[in-house]
N, C-alpha and C positions, 0 to 999 in steps of 0.2 A: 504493500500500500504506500509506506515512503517514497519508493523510486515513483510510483504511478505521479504520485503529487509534486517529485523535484519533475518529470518531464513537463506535465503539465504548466508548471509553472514556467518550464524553459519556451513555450509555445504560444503562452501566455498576451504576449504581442500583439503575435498572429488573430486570434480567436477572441481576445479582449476578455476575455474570461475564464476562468479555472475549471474546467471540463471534466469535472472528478464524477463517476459517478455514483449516487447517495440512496442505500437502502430505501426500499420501498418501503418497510416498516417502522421508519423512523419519523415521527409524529413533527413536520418541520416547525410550525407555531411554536409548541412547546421545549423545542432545542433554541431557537431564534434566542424566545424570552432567556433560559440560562444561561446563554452565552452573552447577552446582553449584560445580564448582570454582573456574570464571573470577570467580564473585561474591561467593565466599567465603559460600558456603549449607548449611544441614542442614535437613534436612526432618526434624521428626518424626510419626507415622503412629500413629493409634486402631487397635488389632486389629478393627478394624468395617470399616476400610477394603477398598476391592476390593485381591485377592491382588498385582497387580500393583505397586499404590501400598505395599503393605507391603514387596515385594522390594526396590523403591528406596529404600526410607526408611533413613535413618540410625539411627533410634531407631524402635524400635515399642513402645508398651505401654499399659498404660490409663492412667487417670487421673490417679493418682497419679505414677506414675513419669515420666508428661508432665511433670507439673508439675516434678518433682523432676531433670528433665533439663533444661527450661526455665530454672530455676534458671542451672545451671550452663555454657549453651550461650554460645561464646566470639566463634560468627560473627557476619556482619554482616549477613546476613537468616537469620529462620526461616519456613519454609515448613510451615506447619501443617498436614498432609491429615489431617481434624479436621470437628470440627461450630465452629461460633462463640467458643462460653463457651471452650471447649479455646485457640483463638489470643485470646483477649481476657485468659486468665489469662498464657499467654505473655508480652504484651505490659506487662501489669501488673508480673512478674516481670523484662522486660527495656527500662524505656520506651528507651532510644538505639537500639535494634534494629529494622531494618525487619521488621514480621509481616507476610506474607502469608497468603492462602488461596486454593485452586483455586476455591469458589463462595462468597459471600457469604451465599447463601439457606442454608447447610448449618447449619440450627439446632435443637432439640431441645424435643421436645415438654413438658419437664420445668422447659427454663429460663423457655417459653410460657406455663406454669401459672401462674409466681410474679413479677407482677413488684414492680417496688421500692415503687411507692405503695401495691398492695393489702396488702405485708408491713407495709411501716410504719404502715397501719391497724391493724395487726395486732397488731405491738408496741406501741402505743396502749395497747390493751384490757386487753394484760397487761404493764406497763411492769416489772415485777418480774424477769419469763423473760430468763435469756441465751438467744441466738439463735443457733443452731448453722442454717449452709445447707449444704447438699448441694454439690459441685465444680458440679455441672449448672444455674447457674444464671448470670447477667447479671452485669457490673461492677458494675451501680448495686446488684443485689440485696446481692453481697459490700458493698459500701461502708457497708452500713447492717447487716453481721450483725456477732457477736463472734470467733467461730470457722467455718472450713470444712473440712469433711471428703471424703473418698472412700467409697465401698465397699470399699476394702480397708485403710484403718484408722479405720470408722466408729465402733467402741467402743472402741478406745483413744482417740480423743478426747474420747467421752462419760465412758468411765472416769478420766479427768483431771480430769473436774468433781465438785468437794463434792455429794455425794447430798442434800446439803437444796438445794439450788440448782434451783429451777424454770429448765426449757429448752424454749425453741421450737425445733422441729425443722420444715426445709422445705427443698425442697421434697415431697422422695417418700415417700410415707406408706406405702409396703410395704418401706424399708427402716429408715424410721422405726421402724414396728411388729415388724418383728425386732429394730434393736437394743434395743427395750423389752424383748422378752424376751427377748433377751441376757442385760440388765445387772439384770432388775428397776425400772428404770426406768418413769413416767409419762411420755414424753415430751410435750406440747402437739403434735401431729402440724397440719402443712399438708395439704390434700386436693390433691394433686399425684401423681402416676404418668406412665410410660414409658408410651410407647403400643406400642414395642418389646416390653418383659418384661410386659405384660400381654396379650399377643396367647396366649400359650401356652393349648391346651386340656388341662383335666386328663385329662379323656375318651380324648381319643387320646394321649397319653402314658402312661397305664396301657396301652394298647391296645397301644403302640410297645413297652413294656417287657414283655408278654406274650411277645411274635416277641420281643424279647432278654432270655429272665429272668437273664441273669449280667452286662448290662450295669448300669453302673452310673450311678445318677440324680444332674448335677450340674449346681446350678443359680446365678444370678445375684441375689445378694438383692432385688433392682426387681422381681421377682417376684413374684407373688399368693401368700398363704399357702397356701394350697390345692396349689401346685405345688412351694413350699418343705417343707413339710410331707412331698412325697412322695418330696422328695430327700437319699440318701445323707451327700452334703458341699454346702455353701454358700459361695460364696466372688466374690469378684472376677472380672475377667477373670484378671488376672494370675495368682491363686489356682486359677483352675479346672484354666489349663494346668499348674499347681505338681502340682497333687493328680493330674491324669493322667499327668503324667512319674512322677510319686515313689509311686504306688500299685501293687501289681502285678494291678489289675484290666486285662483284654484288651478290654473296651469299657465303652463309656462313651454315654447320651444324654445329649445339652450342651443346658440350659436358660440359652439367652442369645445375643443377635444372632446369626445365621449366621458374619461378618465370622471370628469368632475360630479357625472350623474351620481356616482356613488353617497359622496358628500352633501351631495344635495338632497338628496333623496332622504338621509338620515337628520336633516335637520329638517324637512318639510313632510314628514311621512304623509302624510293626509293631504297632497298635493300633486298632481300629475305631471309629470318633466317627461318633455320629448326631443328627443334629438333631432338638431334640425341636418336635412339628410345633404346628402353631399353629391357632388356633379357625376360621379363614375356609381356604378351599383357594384355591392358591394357586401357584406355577410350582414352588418349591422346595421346598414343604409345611414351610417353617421359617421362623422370626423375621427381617426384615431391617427393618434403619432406611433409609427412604427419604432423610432425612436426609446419614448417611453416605454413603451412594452414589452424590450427589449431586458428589461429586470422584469426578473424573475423569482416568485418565493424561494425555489431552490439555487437560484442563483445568490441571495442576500443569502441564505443560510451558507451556503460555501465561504463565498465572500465574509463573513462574521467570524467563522471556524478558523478559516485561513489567514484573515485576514488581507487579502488581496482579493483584486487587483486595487494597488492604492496611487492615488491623484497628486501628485506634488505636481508646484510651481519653483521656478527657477528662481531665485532670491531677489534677482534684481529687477526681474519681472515682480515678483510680486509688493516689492515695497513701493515703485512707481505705481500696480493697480488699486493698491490699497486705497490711495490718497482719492479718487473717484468715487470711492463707493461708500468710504466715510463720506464725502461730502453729502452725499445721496443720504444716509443714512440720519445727518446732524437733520438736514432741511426734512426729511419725513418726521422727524421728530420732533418737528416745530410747531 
């Protein structure tokens, strides 16, 4: 079994994950929890994650509140079940802490868009623009922006900045383009997008909302305008489940990953959520990040046991990214 787990780990690279394979009879919930405790570990969990990975998690939320949980997480490993940038902020926020993740390859089509050389071409051309980046994006991208944001205080950020002040805005250019019309702002938008919240057809989301005319349309600003446009409230993940608890509408179509339904679900039992369906058919007929689902229970159980595969940032990388995300983090907390 030793050798099985040094090759694995030698392959590790390759596969982005530790490829051991794990009795059937091994009850994985109830190993997660003792190994959590024996190693002094918390996991925190994206609402995109599969519903089980959420049950065990310590913390579940989006982006923001990752980070802002990150911040303050006391263990001595974190277990990210997360896309990449999500444990590489982590890590940035915590360097003496060992981060882990269930899959290595779990990365995001947004932080793919942008990376550190073609921005800094980029800033080049307009050496003038502060540079605001999206959370969804690389250490190296952070290390070269001024500021970083979430979707859920993506204009209070902006609205911190002197209106004469030119800003680059990157990576996602559909949440870019809202907060333009938010604020009144020109942003300099990056041509960056989800491959996630661009999946949604407007077509059959009118169609879905004909069969529920009282449900209520609510969407993820990574969203095409054309689907924002048709919806009710915009908001975050965290915002969406806000406005479904605290609304007294009885349904709702959710424009944004599937993952979230789960959460929502469990704070609005007595509420009906539908997934709003997306351009291709498809098993679920709604948005999923292949991404995200790329962790797996028996992948975090490995990943906890082994403790690998784990996430570090280069030093000099990450004390240039830090200063971005603290500033993010001081203004959210204002």
């Amino acid at each position: 079994m030793e050798t099985d787990i040094k090759l694995a780990i030698q392959h590790i690279d390759k596969k982005g994950f530790l490829d051991i394979e794990v009795p059937k009879t091994i009850d994985l919930v109830a190993e997660i929890k003792r190994l959590k405790k024996e190693k002094n570990a918390v996991i925190l969990a994206h609402y995109y994650q599969e519903p089980a990975i959420q049950d065990i998690a310590d913390y579940v939320g989006d982006s923001l509140g990752l980070s802002q949980e990150a911040e303050k997480v006391e263990a001595d490993i974190i277990v990210f079940a997360g896309v990449h940038f999500m444990a590489e902020t982590a890590k940035i926020l915590n360097p003496s802490k060992k981060v882990i993740i269930p899959d290595l390859n779990a990365g995001c089509s947004l932080a793919e868009a942008c990376s550190a050389e073609d921005l800094q071409a980029f800033k080049d051309k307009h050496p003038n623009h502060l540079v605001v980046t999206y959370v969804n994006t690389t250490a190296a991208v952070k290390a070269i922006s001024d500021i970083t944001c979430t979707s859920s205080n993506a204009k209070k950020i902006i609205d911190s900045i002197p209106l004469d002040q030119p800003i680059i805005f990157a990576p996602d250019k559909n949440l870019g383009d809202y907060i333009n019309k938010l604020t009144g702002r020109n942003m300099l938008l990056w041509e960056g997008a989800c491959i996630v919240h661009e999946a949604f057809s407007i077509e059959k989301l009118l169609t879905t909302h004909k069969k529920y005319p009282n449900a209520r349309i609510i969407a993820h600003p990574e969203s095409e305008a054309v689907i924002l446009r048709a919806a009710e409230y915009i908001g975050s993940t965290s915002g969406l489940i806000n406005y479904a608890k605290n609304t007294d509408a009885l349904e709702f179509i959710v424009a944004t990953e599937a993952g979230i339904l789960h959460e929502m679900q469990k704070e609005v039992p007595h509420k009906k959520l539908i997934p709003a369906p997306a351009k291709e058919d498809n098993t679920c007929a709604c948005s999923e990040c292949h991404f995200m689902k790329m962790n797996t229970l028996q992948k975090l159980y490995i990943c906890l046991k082994h403790e690998l595969p784990e996430v570090t940032v280069p030093e000099d990388i990450r004390v240039k990214a830090l200063k971005p995300i603290q500033r993010m983090l001081e203004l959210s907390a204002k």
